[in-house]
C-alpha positions in Angstrom: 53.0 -6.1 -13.8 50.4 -4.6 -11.0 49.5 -7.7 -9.7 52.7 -7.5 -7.1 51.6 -4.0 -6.2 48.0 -5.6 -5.6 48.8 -8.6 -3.6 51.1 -6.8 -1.2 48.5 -4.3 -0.5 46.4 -7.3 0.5 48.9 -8.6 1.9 48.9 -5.5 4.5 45.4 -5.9 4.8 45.9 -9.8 5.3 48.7 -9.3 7.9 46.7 -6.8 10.0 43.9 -9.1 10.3 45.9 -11.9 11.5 47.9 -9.9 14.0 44.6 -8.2 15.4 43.0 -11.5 16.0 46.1 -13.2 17.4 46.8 -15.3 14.9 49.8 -18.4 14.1 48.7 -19.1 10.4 46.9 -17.6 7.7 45.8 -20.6 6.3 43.3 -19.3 3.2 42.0 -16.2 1.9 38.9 -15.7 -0.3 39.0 -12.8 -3.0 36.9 -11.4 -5.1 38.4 -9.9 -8.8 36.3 -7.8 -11.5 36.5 -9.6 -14.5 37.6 -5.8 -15.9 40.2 -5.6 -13.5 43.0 -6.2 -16.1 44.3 -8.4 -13.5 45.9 -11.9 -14.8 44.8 -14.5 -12.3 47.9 -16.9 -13.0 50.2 -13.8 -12.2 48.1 -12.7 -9.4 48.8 -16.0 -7.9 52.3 -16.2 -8.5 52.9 -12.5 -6.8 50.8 -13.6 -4.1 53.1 -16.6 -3.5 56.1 -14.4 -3.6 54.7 -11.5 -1.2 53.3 -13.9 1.3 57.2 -15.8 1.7 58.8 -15.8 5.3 55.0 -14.4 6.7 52.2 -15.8 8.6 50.3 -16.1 5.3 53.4 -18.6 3.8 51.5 -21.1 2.0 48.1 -20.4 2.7 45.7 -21.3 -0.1 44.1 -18.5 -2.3 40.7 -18.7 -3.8 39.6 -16.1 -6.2 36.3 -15.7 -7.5 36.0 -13.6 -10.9 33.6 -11.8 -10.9 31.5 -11.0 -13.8 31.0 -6.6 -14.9 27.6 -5.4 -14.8 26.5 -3.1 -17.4 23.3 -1.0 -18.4 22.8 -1.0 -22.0 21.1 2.5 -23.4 19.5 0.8 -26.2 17.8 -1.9 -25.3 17.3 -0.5 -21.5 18.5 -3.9 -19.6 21.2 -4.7 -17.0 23.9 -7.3 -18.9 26.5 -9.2 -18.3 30.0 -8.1 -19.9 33.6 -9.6 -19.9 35.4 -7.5 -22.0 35.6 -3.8 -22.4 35.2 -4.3 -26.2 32.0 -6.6 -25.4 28.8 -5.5 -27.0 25.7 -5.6 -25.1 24.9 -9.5 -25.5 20.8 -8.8 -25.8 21.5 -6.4 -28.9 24.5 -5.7 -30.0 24.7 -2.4 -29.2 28.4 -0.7 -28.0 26.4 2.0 -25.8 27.0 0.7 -22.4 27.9 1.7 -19.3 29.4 -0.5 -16.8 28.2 -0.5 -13.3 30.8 -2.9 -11.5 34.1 -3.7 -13.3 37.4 -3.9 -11.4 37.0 -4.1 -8.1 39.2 -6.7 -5.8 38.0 -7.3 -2.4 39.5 -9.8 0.3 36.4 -11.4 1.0 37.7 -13.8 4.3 40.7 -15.0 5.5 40.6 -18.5 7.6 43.1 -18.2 10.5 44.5 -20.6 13.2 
């Protein structure tokens, strides 16, 4: 389970920003999840819950976007749309395809009081 590796590394991230800007709450936090991040959103949530506990960030609400892989298929020369690493190019079927942006999570903002 990496997702309680992931959310206390933004968690660290999270906690910096507050501190720098003075802050008594975290009170949201936007992110951003490749939807070939391997990354199970229901456990991500729970971890998050768990790593923010006793914090500025306790109870804060956490939005995450998922967001979709890009990939350029060889054959039929177009940008797609993938969700699965299995996932054949949806335009032609074709398994040659190399993905541009897969598993990338990014703290996109974090609301502070």
């Amino acid at each position: 389970m990496h997702e309680i590796t992931l959310c206390q590394s933004a968690f660290e991230i999270i906690d910096s920003q507050a501190k720098l800007n003075n802050a008594k709450k975290v009170k949201s936090v936007w992110m951003e999840l490749g939807a070939l991040s391997c990354v199970e959103v229901t456990a991500l949530e729970f971890c998050f819950d768990i790593v923010c506990r006793d914090t500025l960030a306790q109870g804060c609400e956490l939005h995450i976007e998922v967001i979709p892989a890009k990939a350029w298929c060889w054959d039929c020369h177009q940008v797609v749309t993938v969700s699965t690493f299995n996932a054949g190019c949806p335009s032609c079927g074709s398994q040659n395809l190399r993905v541009e942006n897969d598993d990338a999570m990014r703290i996109k903002q974090i609301e502070i009081e």
